[in-house]
Every structure is written in structure tokens, then in C-alpha cells.
C-alpha positions in Angstrom: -24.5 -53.7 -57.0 -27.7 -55.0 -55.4 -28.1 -58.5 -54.9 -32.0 -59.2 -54.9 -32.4 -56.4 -52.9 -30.8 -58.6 -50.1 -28.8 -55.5 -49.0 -32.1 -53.5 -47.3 -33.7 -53.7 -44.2 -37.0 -55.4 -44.7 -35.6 -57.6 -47.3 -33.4 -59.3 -45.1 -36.0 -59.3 -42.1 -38.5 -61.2 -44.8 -35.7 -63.6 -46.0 -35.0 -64.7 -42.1 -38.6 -65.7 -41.3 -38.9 -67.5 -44.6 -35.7 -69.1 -44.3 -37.0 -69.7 -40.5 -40.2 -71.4 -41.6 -38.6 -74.0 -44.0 -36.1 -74.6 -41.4 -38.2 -75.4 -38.8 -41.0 -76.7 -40.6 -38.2 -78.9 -42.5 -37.8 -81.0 -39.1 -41.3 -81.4 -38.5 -42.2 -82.3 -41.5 -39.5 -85.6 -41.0 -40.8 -85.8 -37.6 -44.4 -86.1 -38.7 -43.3 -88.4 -41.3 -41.4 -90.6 -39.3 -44.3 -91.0 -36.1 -45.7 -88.0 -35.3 -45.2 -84.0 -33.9 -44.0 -84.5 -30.3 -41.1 -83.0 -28.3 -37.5 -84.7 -28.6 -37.4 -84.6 -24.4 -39.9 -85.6 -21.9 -38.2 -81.9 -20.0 -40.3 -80.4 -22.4 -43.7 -82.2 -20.8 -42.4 -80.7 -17.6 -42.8 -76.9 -18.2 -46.3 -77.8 -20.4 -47.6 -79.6 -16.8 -46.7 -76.4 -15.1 -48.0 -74.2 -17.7 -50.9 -76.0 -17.8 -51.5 -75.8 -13.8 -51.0 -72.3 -14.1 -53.5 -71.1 -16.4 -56.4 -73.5 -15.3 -55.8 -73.4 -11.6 -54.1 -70.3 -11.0 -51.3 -72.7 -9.1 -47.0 -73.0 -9.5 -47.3 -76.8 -9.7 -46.6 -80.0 -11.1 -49.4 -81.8 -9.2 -52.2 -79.9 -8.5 -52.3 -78.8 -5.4 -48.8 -79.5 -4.2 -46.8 -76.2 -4.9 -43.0 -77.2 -6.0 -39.5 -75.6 -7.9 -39.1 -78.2 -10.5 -39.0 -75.7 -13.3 -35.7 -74.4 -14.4 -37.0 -71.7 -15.8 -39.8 -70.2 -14.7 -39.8 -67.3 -17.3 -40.7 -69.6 -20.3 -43.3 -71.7 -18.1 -45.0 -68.2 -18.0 -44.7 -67.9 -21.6 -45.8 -71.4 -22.3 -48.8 -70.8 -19.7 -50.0 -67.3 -22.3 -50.4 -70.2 -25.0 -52.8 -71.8 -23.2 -54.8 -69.1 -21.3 -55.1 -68.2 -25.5 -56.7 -71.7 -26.0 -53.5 -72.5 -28.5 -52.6 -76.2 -29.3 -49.7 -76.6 -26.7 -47.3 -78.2 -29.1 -48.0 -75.6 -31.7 -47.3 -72.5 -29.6 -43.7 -73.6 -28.3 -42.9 -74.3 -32.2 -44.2 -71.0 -32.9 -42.0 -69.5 -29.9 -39.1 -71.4 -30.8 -39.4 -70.2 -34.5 -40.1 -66.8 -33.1 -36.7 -67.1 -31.0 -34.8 -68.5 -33.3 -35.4 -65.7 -36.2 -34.9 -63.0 -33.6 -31.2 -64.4 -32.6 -30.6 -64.9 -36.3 -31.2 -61.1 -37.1 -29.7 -59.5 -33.9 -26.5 -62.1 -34.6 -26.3 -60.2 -38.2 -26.0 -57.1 -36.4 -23.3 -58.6 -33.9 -21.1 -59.0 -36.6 -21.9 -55.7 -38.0 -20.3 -54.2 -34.0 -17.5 -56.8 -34.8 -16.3 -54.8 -37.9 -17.3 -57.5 -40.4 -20.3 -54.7 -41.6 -20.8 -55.7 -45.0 -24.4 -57.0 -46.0 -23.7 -60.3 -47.1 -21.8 -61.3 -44.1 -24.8 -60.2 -42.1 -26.9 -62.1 -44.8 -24.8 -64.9 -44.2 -24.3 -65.2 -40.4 -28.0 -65.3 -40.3 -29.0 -68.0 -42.7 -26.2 -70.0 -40.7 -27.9 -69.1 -37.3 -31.4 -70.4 -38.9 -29.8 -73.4 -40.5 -27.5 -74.6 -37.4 -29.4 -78.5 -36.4 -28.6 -78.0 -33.1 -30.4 -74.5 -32.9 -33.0 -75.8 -35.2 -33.3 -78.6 -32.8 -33.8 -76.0 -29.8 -36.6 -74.2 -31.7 -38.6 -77.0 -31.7 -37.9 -78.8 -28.4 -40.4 -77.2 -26.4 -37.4 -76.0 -24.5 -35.9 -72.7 -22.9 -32.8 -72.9 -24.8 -33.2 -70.3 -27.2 -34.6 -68.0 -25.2 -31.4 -68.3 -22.6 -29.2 -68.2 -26.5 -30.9 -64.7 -27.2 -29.9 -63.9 -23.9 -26.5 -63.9 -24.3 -26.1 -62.5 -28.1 -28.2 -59.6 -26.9 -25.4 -59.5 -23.5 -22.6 -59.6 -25.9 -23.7 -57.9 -28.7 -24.9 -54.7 -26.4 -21.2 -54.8 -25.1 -19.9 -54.2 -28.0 -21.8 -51.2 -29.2 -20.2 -47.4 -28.1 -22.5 -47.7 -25.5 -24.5 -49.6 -23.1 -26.0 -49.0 -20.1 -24.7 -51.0 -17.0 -28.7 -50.8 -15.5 -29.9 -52.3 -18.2 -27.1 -55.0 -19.0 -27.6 -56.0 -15.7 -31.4 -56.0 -15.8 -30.8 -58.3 -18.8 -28.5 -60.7 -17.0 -31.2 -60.9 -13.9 -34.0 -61.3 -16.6 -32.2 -64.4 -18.2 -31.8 -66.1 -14.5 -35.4 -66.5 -15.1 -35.0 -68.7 -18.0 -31.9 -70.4 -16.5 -29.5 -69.7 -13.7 -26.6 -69.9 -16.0 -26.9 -66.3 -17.3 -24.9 -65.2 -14.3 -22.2 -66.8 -16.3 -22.4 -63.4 -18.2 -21.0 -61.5 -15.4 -18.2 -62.2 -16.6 -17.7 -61.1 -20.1 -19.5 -57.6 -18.3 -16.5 -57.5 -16.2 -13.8 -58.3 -18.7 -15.0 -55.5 -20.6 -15.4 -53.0 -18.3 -12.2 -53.6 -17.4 -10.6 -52.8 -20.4 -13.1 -50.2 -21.5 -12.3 -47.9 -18.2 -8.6 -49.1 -17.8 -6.6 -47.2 -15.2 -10.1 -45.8 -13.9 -10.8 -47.8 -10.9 -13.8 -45.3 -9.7 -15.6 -45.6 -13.1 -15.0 -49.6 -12.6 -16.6 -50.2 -9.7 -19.3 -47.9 -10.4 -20.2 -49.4 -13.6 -19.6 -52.6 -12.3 -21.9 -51.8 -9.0 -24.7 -50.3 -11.3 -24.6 -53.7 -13.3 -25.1 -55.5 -9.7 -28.0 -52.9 -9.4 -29.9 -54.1 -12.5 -29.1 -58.0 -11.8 -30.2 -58.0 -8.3 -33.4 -55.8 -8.9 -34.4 -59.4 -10.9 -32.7 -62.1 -9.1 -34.0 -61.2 -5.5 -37.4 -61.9 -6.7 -36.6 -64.8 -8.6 -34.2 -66.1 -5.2 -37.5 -65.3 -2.8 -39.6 -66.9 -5.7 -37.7 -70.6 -4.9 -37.7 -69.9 -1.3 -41.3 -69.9 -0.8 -42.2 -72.8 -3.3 -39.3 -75.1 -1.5 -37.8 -73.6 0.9 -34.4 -73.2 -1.0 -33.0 -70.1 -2.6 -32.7 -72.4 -6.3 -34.8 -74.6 -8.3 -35.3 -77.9 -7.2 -33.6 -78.9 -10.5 -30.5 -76.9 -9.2 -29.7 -79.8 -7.3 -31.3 -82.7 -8.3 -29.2 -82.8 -11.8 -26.2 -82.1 -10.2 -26.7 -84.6 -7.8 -28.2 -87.2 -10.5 -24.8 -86.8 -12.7 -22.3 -86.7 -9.7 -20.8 -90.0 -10.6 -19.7 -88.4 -14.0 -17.4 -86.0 -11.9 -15.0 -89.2 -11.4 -13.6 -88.8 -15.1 -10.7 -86.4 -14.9 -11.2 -82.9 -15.3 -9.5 -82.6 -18.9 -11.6 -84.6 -20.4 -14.8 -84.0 -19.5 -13.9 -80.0 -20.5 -13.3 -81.7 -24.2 -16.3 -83.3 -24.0 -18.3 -80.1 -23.5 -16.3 -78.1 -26.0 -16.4 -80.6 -28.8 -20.8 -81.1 -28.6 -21.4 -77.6 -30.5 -18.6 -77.8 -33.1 -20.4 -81.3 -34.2 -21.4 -79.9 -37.4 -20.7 -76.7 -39.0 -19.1 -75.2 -35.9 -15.9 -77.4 -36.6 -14.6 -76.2 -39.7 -15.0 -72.4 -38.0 -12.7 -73.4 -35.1 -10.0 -71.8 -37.5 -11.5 -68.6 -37.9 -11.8 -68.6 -33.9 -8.4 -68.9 -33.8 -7.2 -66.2 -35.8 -9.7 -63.8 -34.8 -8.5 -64.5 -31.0 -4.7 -63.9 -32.3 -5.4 -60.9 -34.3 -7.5 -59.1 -31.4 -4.3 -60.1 -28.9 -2.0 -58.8 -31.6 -3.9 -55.3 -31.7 -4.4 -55.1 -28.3 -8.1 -55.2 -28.9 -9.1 -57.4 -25.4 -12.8 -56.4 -25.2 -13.2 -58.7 -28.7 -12.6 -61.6 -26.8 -15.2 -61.3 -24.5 -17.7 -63.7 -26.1 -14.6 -66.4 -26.2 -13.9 -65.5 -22.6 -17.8 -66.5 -22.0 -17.8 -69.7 -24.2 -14.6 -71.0 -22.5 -15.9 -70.4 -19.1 -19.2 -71.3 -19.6 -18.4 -74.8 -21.1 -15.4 -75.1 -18.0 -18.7 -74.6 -15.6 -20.6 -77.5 -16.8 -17.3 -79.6 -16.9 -17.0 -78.9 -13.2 -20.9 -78.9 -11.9 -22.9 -80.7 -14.6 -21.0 -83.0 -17.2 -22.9 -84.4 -19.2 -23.3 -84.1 -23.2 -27.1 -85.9 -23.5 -29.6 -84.6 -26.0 -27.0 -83.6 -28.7 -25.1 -81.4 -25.8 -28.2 -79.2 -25.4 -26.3 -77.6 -22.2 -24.1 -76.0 -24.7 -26.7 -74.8 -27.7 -25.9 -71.2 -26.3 -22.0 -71.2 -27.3 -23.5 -71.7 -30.9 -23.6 -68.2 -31.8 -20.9 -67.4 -30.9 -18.8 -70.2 -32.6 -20.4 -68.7 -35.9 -20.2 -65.0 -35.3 -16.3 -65.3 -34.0 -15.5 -67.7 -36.1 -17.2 -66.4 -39.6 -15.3 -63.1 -38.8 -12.1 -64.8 -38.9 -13.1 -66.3 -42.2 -13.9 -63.0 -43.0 -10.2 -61.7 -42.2 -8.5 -64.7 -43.9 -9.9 -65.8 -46.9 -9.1 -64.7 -50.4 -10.8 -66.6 -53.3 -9.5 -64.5 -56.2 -5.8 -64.7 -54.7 -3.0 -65.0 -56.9 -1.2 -67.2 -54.8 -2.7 -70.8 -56.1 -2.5 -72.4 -52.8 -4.3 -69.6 -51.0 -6.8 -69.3 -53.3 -7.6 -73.3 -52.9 -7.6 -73.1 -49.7 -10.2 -69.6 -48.9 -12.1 -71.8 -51.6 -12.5 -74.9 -49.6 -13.0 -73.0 -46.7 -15.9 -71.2 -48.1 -17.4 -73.7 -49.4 -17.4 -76.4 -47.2 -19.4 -74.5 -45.0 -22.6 -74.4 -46.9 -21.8 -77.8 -48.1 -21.6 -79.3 -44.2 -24.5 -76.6 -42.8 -27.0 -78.0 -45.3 -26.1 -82.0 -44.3 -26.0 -81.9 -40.8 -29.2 -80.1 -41.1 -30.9 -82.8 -43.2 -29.1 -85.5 -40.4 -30.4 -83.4 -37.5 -33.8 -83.3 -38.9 -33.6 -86.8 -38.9 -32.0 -87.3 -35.4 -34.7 -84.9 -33.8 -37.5 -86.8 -35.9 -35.7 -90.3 -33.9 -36.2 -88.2 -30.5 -39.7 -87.2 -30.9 -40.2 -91.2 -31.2 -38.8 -92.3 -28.7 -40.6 -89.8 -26.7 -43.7 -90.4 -27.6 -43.5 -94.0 -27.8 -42.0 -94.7 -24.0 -42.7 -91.8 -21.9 -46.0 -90.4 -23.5 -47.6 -93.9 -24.2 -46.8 -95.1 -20.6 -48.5 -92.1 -19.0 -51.4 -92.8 -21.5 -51.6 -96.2 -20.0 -51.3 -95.1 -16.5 -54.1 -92.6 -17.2 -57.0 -95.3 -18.4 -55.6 -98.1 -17.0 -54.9 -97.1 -13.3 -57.1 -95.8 -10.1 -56.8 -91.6 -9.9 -55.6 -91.3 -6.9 -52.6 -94.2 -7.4 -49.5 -92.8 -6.5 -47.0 -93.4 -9.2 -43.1 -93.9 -8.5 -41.8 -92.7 -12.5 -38.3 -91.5 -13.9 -38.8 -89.4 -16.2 -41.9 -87.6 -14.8 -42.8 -84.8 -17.4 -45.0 -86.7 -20.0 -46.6 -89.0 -16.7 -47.6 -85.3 -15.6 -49.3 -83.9 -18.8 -50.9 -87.0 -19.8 -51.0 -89.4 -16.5 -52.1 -86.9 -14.1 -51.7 -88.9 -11.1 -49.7 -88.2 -7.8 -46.3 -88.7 -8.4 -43.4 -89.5 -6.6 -40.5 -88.3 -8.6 -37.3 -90.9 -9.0 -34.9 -87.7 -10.2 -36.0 -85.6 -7.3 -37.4 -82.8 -9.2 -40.5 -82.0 -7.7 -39.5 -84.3 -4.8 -36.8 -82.3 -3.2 -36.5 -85.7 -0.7 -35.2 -87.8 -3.0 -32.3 -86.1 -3.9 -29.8 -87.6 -1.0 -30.6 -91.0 -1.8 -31.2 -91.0 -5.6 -28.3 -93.4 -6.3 -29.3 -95.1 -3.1 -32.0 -98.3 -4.4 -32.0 -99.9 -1.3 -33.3 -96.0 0.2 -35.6 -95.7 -2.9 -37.2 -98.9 -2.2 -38.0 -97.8 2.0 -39.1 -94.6 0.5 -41.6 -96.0 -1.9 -42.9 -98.4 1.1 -43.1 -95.4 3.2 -44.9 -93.3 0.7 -47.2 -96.5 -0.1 -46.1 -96.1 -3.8 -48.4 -98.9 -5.9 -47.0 -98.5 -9.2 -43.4 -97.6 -10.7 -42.6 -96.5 -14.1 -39.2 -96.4 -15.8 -36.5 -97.8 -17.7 -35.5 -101.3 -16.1 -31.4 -100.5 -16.7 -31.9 -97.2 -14.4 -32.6 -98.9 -11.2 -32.2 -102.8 -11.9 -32.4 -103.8 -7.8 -35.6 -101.8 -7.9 -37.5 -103.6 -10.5 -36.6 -106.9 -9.3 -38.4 -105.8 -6.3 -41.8 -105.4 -8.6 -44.1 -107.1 -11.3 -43.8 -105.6 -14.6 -47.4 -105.3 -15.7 -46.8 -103.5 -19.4 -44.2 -102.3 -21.7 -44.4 -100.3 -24.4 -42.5 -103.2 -26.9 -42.0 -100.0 -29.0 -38.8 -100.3 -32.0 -37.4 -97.0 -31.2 -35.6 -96.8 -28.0 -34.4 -100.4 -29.1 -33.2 -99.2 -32.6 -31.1 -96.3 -30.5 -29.1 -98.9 -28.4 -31.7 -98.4 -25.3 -34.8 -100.3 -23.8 -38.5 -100.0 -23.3 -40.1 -97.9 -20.8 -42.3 -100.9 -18.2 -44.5 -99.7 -15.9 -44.6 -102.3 -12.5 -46.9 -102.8 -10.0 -44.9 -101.9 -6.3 -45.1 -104.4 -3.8 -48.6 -106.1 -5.3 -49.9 -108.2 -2.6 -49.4 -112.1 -2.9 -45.7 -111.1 -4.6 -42.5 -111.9 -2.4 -39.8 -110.8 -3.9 
């Protein structure tokens, strides 16, 4: 029996971008009503500088002129800089994008589950509308942000491996194409090697040739995109590479165990939690059967999260570092659901219990995404209240040529466009061996004859004592949050001793 018709092709292709639309448009509509259309990050501002750059002087920079690494991922600048060399609104093209993105990993997630066994149309129906109604991948779409694109990434890595067959050129061309979004998607070497593994077991030749053809496709993308850093910076990775890692080395004093929690518990905050079961038996039943290339996407999740525990802990911006496990904690665990649930059981208990089950995730889907849409709408202003209204001020308020000393920098870019010496060391590679270092900070600034520095007074409060605070933004949303106004301060202003 047909359901709507929900069980054909262009039916269900229709129903995601609908679905997509009200999703998306859902949070900016709140965001709208709340301040205004924005990005939840000033990271976004970042790749729109460079994007920017790009298409109107034909230059890889943050400031023009000065040719720098400080984006992640140059792949989606590239994207972002197509928007503008088509004269689109620069806001409304990475919604579009991220709309785009987010539809596409909904439908080729309903086919992942389909390669999983779970091939019936409403479960592909359903893994969808969960994909498009997730908060935090909602969030993604319409961050301004690379994350979905790296998330498509890695559904298209694991769903290819589990078709009859792939091609080990290509899978590897994939994995070196997503290095261009983000470095991490060498983390997919692995789940590649666990299969092949256990696809040619006791066939050690067809191993390492697989294997070596896959390190074929990957390096035919990641020598260019190595030799790509190297001439903008002289290192083999983005500036950003090290700078975060750096920035957040004082968070590698909590013990190892927990900060691994605290990455694995940020995408289960919502719907994701009440699937942790299906994980579970899906993992079991696959080690039961014998069936070890299934748990290749847990095998991914697990070390991808263990990576960040070790190199980059931190769980800011609703843990957007771990927005790619998402999928999989829906796919894996909504085909455990799949395998355990029986609402019509005869056994009362049971039947209870698949009931619950099934519908508490609707129930908990739909509410986090009506509390995400209002936590994004809360990030956008604070955004564009702090860093977007200081750099507005900096622009009409300050001499064009002032060198500006500013943590965060990406807004200041876009909107301030003034030279910028960049507290986080992102498109100022010297900063990054002092950045905890005030005292170093403040013979920097000297040496560099800084005249103004913008930031939040709680990041560097030695620093700001050294200056005169000549604005604040006084805005209610960064206080509301449990933070503080952005002040921008004059540096060393002649008559004042500090």
C-alpha cells in the first residue's frame, strides 16, 4: 500500500527540499525575529573576507595584499568566492549552500541505510526527515560554515564502502577532495582500511594494492592542497592548524577520559541520545554475525571524537567539531531501532517499550529543533551585536590605515577593513608562540605600533589595563549568555601611562 506516494523516487526527492526549506527557513525566521539574519560565528566572517578578496582582487587573503593560510578550508572559500563573482547577497548564498548541503546528505543518508539492510521506504523516508530536522545540522546549514560540506564527505566515504563495490581511486580522490574542506577527512583512512581488511581477508596482495591505490587517489589531492599552504605560509598546513591547537592547549590538562566524554556526549544532545541504544545493538548484532565491515562508521565516530580529545578539546559552538558524527548516530542507530522494535508485540512490556521508543523520537527531534532555532537565533546576536558592530565602528570611526590588534578577527575583516594584527594567530602565524604570553603580546603590539585593540576584556585582562577603552558595544546579548561586551581601546594613546 502506497503512502502518499512517499514510496517513489521524485516524491521523496520533493519532500526533502520542502522539508529542507521549512527547516532552514524555520531558524531564520526566529533569527530575523529575534535581531536580524547574521551568522552564529564570527569564523564564518573569515571565509566571506577571503571570498571576498578573491573574486574582487584575484588575491588568497585576509588583508589585501598580504597573502596568508587562515582558512581551514579552502574548498568552501572557493565556493563562497562563486557567490560573489555571481553578484549574490553573501549571506543569502551560504544559506542557500547550506540548504543545498544539508538536503543532499539527507537523501544520500536514506540510501546509506538502504546498503545497511534497513531497505524499506519509510525508513529511508524517515532517516531523512531526521537528517533535515537534526538542530545541530540545521544549525550547520546556516552558519556560513564548512561543516556540512566535510558531513557529506564522510556519508558519501561510508556509504560508498558499503556498496558491492567501490573504487579505491576514487574513495581516495574523495578523502583528498574533503582535506580541502578540512584536514580531518584523513580521519577516513581509517574506516577505508578496516574495511579492506575484512573485505580481502587472508589476501594480503589485494590489501595493499587496494590500500596503495586509495593512497593514489588521496595524494593526487593532498599534494596540491600541502604545496598550496606552503607557498601562502611557508608551512605544509593552514595557519589555523596550529593556532587552535595552540589557543586550546591549556584544556589538554583535564585528564584524558573526560575530555573523550565531553566530545562524545555534544552530538547525542538532542535526538542522538535516545538512539545510543540502537548503536548498541546494531554494534553487538554485527560482532555476533561476524559482520566487521558494519562497524566501520562506529570505528570512524569513535576515533574521530578520540582525535579532538587528544589535539583540540573543546565543545564551543554547540560542539560544532563533532556535527559530522551526526549521521552516523542516526543512520546506526535508527537501524538498531529498526532490528529491535516491535509495536504490535504481544508481550505487553515489549510492546510499551518499541512504543516509547518510537515515539519519543519525533517527540524530542521536533523540540530540540524549536530550542536550537532559538539558540542559533541567540548566536546570530551576539554576533552581530559584538563583533560586527565593533568592526562597523572601527570602519567610520578610525583612520584607514590604523593597524588594529582584534580577537576575533573575521567580522573586523569583512566590515572593518583595516590592517590587522590577529590576537589568535590566524593570519598572524607570529603570534602563535606567545598567544598565552600578555606580557609578549603587549612588546608585540609596541613593536608592530598597534594603535587600537579590540576584544573581549576577560580574554586578555593584563592587556587591557595597558589601554583606554574608547567604546563598547553595551549590547544585552552577550551579557544575557553569561559573557561581556566586546570594547574596542585605544593602544598606548599618548599622554596615558599605564
Amino acid at each position: 500500500m502506497k503512502w502518499v506516494g512517499l514510496d517513489t523516487f521524485r516524491t521523496r526527492v520533493l519532500l526533502f527540499i520542502a522539508l529542507t526549506c521549512l527547516s532552514v527557513g524555520g531558524f531564520l525566521w526566529v533569527s530575523a525575529d529575534t535581531y536580524g539574519l547574521g551568522f552564529p560565528l564570527d569564523d564564518a566572517w573569515i571565509h566571506q573576507t577571503y571570498a571576498r578578496n578573491l573574486a574582487e582582487r584575484g588575491e588568497w587573503a585576509f588583508v589585501p595584499g598580504q597573502l596568508s593560510a587562515g582558512s581551514t578550508a579552502p574548498l568552501w572559500t572557493g565556493i563562497l568566492t562563486l557567490g560573489n563573482l555571481l553578484g549574490v547577497e553573501s549571506k543569502v548564498w551560504s544559506y542557500f549552500l547550506g540548504g543545498l548541503l544539508l538536503a543532499i546528505t539527507a537523501w544520500f543518508c536514506s540510501q546509506w541505510i538502504a546498503l545497511r539492510g534497513s531497505n524499506r521506504w519509510w525508513w529511508k523516508v524517515w532517516v531523512g526527515v531526521l537528517i533535515i530536522s537534526e538542530w545541530h545540522l540545521v544549525w550547520a546549514a546556516v552558519s556560513g560554515m564548512e561543516i556540512l560540506a566535510l558531513t557529506l564527505v564522510v556519508v558519501l566515504v561510508l556509504a560508498w564502502l558499503e556498496s558491492q563495490k567501490w573504487s579505491a581511486l576514487g574513495i581516495g580522490a574523495l578523502i583528498g577532495l574533503g582535506v580541502w574542506i578540512r584536514p580531518d577527512a584523513l580521519s577516513l583512512l581509517l574506516p577505508v582500511v578496516w574495511h579492506t581488511f575484512f573485505r580481502h581477508r587472508h589476501q594480503l596482495r589485494q590489501t595493499i594494492a587496494t590500500l596503495g591505490t586509495v593512497g593514489v587517489g588521496v595524494a593526487i589531492l593532498i599534494v596540491p592542497y600541502l604545496m598550496f599552504n606552503r607557498v601562502l605560509a611557508g608551512a605544509w598546513w593552514p595557519s589555523t592548524f596550529y593556532a587552535k591547537q595552540a589557543e586550546y592547549m591549556v584544556h589538554r590538562s583535564v585528564p584524558l577520559l573526560f575530555r573523550l566524554v565531553d566530545q562524545l556526549t555534544s552530538p547525542l544532545v538532542g535526538v542522538g541520545a535516545v538512539l545510543v541504544p540502537g548503536i548498541i545493538i546494531t554494534s553487538v548484532l554485527a560482532i555476533s554475525q561476524g559482520a566487521w565491515r558494519k562497524l566501520a562508521p562506529i570505528i570512524w565516530a569513535l576515533s574521530y571524537m578520540g582525535m579532538y580529545a587528544m589535539l583540540l578539546p573543546v565543545n564551543y559552538q554547540h560542539g560544532r567539531y563533532a556535527m559530522p558524527v551526526i549521521p552516523i548516530v542516526l543512520v546506526v542507530g535508527l537501524e538498531g531501532l529498526l532490528i529491535s522494535i516491535w509495536p504490535v508485540a504481544e508481550n505487553i512490556v515489549r510492546r510499551v517499550i518499541s512504543r516509547v521508543w518510537l515515539y519519543t523520537i519525533p517527540v524530542l527531534t521536533f523540540t530540540f529543533w524549536l530550542l536550537g532555532g532559538r539558540s542559533y537565533a541567540q548566536d546570530v546576536a551576539i554576533i552581530e551585536t559584538e563583533m560586527v558592530a565593533t568592526a562597523r565602528w572601527l570602519s567610520v570611526n578610525t583612520e584607514a590605515g590604523a593597524l588594529v590588534a582584534a580577537h576575533d578577527i573575521g567580522a573586523l575583516g569583512y566590515f572593518g577593513e583595516r590592517p590587522i594584527v590577529d590576537m589568535a594567530g590566524l593570519i598572524s602565524p607570529e603570534v602563535i608562540p606567545i598567544l598565552r604570553d600578555e606580557a609578549a603580546l603587549s612588546r608585540l603590539l609596541d613593536s608592530r605600533g598597534a594603535e587600537y585593540l579590540m576584544t573581549f576584556p576577560g580574554w586578555y585582562p593584563w592587556l587591557v589595563e595597558q589601554a583606554y577603552p574608547i567604546y563598547s558595544t553595551s549590547a544585552p546579548y552577550s551579557v544575557k549568555a553569561g559573557g561581556e561586551n566586546m570594547v574596542i581601546y585605544k593602544w598606548r594613546q599618548e599622554g596615558f601611562a599605564p
